[in-house]
N, C-alpha and C positions, 0 to 999 in steps of 0.2 A: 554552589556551582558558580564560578566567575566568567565576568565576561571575556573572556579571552577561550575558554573555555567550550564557552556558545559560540562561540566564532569559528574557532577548528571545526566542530561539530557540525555547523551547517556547512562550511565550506566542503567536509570530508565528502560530502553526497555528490558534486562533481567531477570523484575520482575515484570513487568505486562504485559507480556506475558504468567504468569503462575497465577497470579489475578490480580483482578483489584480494588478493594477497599481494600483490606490488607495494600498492601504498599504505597497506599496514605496516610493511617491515622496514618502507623508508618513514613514516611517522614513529616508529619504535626507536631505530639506528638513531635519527635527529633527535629525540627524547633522552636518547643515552648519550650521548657524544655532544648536545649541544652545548650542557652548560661548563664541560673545558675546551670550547673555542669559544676565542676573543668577539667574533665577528657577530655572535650567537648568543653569550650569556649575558646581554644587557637589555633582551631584546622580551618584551613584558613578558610573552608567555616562559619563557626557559628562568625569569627569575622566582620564580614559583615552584621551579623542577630541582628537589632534594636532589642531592649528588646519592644517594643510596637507591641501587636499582629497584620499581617496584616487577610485580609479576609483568607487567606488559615489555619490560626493559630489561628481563635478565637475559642472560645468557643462553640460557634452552628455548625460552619464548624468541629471539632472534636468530637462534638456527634455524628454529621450524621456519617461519616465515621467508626467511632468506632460503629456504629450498624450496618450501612452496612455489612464490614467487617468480624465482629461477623456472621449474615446471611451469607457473601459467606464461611465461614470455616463450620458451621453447614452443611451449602448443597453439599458442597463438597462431604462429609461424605457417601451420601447417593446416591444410584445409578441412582434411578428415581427421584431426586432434581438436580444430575450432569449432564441427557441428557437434561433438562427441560432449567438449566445453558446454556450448550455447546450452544442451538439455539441463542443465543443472545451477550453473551460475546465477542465475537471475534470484537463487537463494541463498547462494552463496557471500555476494557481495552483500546484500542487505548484512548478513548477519553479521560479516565482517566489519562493515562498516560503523555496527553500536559496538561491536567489543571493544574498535579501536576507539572508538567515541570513551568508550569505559576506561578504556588502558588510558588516555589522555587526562582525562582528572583525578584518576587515581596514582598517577604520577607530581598532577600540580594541584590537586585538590583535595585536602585529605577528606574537607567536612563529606562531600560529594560521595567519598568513599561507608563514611559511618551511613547515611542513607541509602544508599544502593544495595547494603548487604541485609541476606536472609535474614539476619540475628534482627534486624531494625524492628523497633516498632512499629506494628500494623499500621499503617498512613505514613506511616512517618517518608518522605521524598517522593511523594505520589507525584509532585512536577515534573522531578528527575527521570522518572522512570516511563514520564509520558513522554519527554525531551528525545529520550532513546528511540523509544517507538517512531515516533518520527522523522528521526534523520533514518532509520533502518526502511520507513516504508516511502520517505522521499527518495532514496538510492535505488529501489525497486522500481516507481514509477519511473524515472531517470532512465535505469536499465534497460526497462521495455520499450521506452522510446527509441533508444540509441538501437536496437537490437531490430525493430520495427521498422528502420533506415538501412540498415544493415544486409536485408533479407533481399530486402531492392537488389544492393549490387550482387549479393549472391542470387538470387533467382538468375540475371542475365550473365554469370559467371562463375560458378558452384564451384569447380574447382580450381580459383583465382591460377586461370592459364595467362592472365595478363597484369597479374600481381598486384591490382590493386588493391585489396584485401590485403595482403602482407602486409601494402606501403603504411594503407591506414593501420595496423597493427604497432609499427613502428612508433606513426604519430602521439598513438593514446598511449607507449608506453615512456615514452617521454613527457606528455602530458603527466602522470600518476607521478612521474619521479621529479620532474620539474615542480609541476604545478605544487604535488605538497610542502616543497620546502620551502616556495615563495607565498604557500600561505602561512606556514608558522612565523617568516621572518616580516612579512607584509599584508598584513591579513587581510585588512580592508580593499587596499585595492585588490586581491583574487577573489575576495568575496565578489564586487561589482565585478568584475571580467567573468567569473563561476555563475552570477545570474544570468549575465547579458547570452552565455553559453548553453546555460539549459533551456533560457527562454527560444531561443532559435532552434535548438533541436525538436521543444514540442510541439515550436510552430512547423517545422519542417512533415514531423512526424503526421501531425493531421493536414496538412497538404497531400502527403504520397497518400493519406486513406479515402481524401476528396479527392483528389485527380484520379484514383480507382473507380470510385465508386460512378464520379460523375461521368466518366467515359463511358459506362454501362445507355444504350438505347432500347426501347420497349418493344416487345415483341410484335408483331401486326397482326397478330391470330388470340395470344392470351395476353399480353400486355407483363408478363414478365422482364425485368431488365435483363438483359443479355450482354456481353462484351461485344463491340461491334466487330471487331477480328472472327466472332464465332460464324459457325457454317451456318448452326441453328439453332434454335430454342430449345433449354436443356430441360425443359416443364412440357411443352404441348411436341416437340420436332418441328416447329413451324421454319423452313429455310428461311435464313436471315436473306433479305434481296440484295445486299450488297455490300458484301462481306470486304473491310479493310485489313492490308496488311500486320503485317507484324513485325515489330522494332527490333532493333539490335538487343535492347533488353526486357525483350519480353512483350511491350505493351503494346499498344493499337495504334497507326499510324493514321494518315487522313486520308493518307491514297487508297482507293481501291485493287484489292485484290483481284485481278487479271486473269490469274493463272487458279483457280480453284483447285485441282489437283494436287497441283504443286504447294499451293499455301496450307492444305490441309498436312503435307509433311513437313512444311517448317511450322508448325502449330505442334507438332508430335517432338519435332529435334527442339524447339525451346520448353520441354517438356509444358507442354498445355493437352489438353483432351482435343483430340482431331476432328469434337462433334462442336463443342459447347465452351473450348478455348480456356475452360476450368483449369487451374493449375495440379498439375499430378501427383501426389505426392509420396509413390512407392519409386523406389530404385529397383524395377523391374519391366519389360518389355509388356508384358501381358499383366495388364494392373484393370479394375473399373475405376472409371472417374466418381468423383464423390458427388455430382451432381446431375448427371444425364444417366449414370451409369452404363454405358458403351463402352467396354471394353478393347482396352487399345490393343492392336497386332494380335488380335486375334484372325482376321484374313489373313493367309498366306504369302493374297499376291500385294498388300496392301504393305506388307514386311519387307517383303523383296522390292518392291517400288522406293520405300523409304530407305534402304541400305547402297543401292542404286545412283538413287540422288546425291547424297552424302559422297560414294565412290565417284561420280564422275565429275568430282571437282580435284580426284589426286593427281591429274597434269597440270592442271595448270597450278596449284601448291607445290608440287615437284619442282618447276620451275621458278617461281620465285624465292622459293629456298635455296635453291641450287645459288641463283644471283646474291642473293644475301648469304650465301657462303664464301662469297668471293672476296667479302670482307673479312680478312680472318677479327675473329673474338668479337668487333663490335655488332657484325652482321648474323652472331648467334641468337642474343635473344629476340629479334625480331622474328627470326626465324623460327624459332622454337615457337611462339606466340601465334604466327598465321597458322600453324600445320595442329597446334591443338584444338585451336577455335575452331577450324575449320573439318577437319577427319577426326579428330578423338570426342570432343564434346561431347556430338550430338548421340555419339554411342557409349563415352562416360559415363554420361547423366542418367542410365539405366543398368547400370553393373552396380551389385549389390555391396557395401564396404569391403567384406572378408577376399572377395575374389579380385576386385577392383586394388585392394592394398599392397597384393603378393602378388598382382600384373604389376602392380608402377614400380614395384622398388626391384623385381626381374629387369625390366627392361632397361631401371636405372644405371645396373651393372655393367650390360652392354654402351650404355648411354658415355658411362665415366671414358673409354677408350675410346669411344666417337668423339666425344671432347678435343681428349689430344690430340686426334689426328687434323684437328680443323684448323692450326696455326701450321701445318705442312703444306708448304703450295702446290698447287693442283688436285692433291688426292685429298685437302680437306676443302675442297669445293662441294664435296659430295657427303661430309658428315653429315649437313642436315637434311636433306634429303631422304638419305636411310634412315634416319630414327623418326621423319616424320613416314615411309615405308612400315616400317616395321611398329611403330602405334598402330599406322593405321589399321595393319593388320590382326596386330595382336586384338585390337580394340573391337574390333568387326567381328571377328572370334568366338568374341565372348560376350557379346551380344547375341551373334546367332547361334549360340548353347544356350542363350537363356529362352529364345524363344520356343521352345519345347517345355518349358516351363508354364502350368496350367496359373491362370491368375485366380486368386484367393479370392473365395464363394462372399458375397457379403452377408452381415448380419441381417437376421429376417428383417430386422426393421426397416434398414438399408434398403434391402428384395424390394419392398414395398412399394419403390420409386420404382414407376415402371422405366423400363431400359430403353433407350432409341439409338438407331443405327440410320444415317441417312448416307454414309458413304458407300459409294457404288464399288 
């Protein structure tokens, strides 16, 4: 194994951490094509690279990939193709990450090759085959960091109604197709940029798990930690005395919560638990929490209060929409942006995928002809207005069809926590 070799190798763990089929097939394409460009065949690792393709550089190995690929940048794209993603990748990319590792010196390495294979004699490249392991399980631990960062901005915006999510999507696929080709032609300098980059992520990543955890205060009755935003103790019920707000994404603010009624339904619209401020994690109205077990919208009038709240912000949303349609085109996405955050969210974040998928891309239809009509003056003053209308409606809908919907019995184990309800 040469060094140039180890060098792609570790560097590959900085970009398929962020995908896992992109920069296989641009390390494959640059493998095959680099050593007839000028720019490329003088350059240490490509003069090691036989001009006769191996498996990682033929032709069927760079289709696959290249449509691969093409699918993980399309699904990125999309919110409910990126949670569907997230359940699986995180073993994807490892994997991908040693085979391109393998395709890489089985292209510039042959000895590399005689040791890696089954036929080898027992011991024989037991370094090589640790060498793998390790860039496969540093691209894992990489992954779950970057992923553990990630959950942040989706927790306080699931369905990227104000596209950051996308933007970053954008970044790391740039990132995958940049960065690998300036590591094969520059290697050293992306190796030190590739450290300086992971090291900040993992510091990042146990910062959001200290700033979680440290924001937790102790109960005054059993001394359990609590979220200060909770109403109350998800172990004894003991009322938290003074309960603080809750942030635009999710977390606990310093101000105190004023309005208790009210803070208890924006604890439910940033999906948290209305008792214990626990985050929810069913896509359903009527769910128990995983740690108080209270059962959300199970009251009636507790339902109709939180649908209520949410509804009596669509004049003043009608309005500002209306104003930002006055703009034609540039006054869309703004507008599009206040009227989800504000009337679809808080009833998104509980519509289950199948139902939720066949509402957005319905209303999408209707949406495409609201479009046009918004570079019409005067009558597309009022496109978005109606499509922020008609979410909100549709979206309210189908929320309150699901609350007839009984929430799923926990396991006895689960049962075993006893359940508290302190809401009046």
């Amino acid at each position: 194994m040469n060094v140039m070799s180890v060098m792609q190798g570790i560097g590959s763990v900085g970009f398929f951490s962020s995908r896992a089929f992109l920069p296989a097939f641009i390390t494959a394409l640059l493998l095959r094509v680099g050593p007839h460009i000028d720019a490329l065949k003088d350059t240490k690792l490509f003069r090691n690279v036989t001009g006769n393709p191996s498996w990682f550089t033929s032709d069927g190995c760079l289709v696959v990939l290249g449509l691969l690929a093409a699918l993980e940048i399309a699904a990125t794209k999309s919110a409910d193709a990126r949670k569907l993603l997230e359940e699986f990748d995180h073993y994807l990319k490892p994997a991908l990450a040693a085979l391109t590792f393998i395709g890489i010196v089985s292209t510039a390495d042959a000895k590399f090759v005689e040791h890696i294979s089954l036929l080898a004699p027992s011991g024989a490249g037991i370094v090589d085959y640790l060498f793998t392991l390790l860039i496969a399980g540093g691209t894992y631990v990489l992954a779950m960091s970057r992923s553990a960062l990630l959950a942040v901005v989706s927790d306080a915006d699931e369905d990227d109604d104000m596209g950051v999510q996308k933007l970053f999507s954008w970044a790391e696929d740039v990132w995958a197709t940049a960065g690998v080709f300036f590591l094969l032609v520059y290697p050293l300098v992306m190796l030190l940029l590739i450290a300086v980059v992971a090291g900040l992520l993992m510091l990042a990543r146990k910062y959001v798990g200290w700033r979680e955890e440290s924001s937790k205060i102790a109960c005054v009755s059993c001394g359990h930690m609590v979220y200060p935003c909770a109403v109350a103790c998800p172990k004894c019920a003991t009322k938290v005395p003074a309960p603080v707000k809750i942030g635009f994404i999710g977390g606990s603010k310093r101000s105190p919560a004023t309005d208790l009624a009210s803070h208890e339904l924006r604890l439910v619209e940033k999906r948290r638990c209305p008792v214990c401020a626990t985050k929810l994690e069913e896509r359903r109205p009527r769910q128990f929490c995983v740690a108080c077990r209270h059962e959300t919208m199970r009251d009636p009038h507790f339902a109709e209060r939180y649908m209520a709240q949410v509804a009596s912000r669509l004049p003043g949303v009608l309005g500002v929409t209306w104003l930002l349609s006055l703009i034609p085109v540039i006054g869309l996405i703004p507008g599009v942006i206040s009227y989800r955050m504000a009337l679809v969210a808080p009833f998104r974040r509980y519509v289950p995928f199948g139902r939720r998928f066949f509402l957005k891309w319905g209303i999408r239809v209707l949406f495409f002809f609201l479009i046009l009509l918004q570079v019409v003056p005067v009558l597309g003053s009022f496109a978005v207005p109606v499509m922020a209308l008609v979410s909100f409606l549709a979206y309210r809908s189908s929320y309150a069809g699901l609350l007839d919907e009984p929430a799923v019995a926990p396991s006895p184990r689960e049962a075993s926590v006893p359940a508290h309800s302190v809401l009046a």
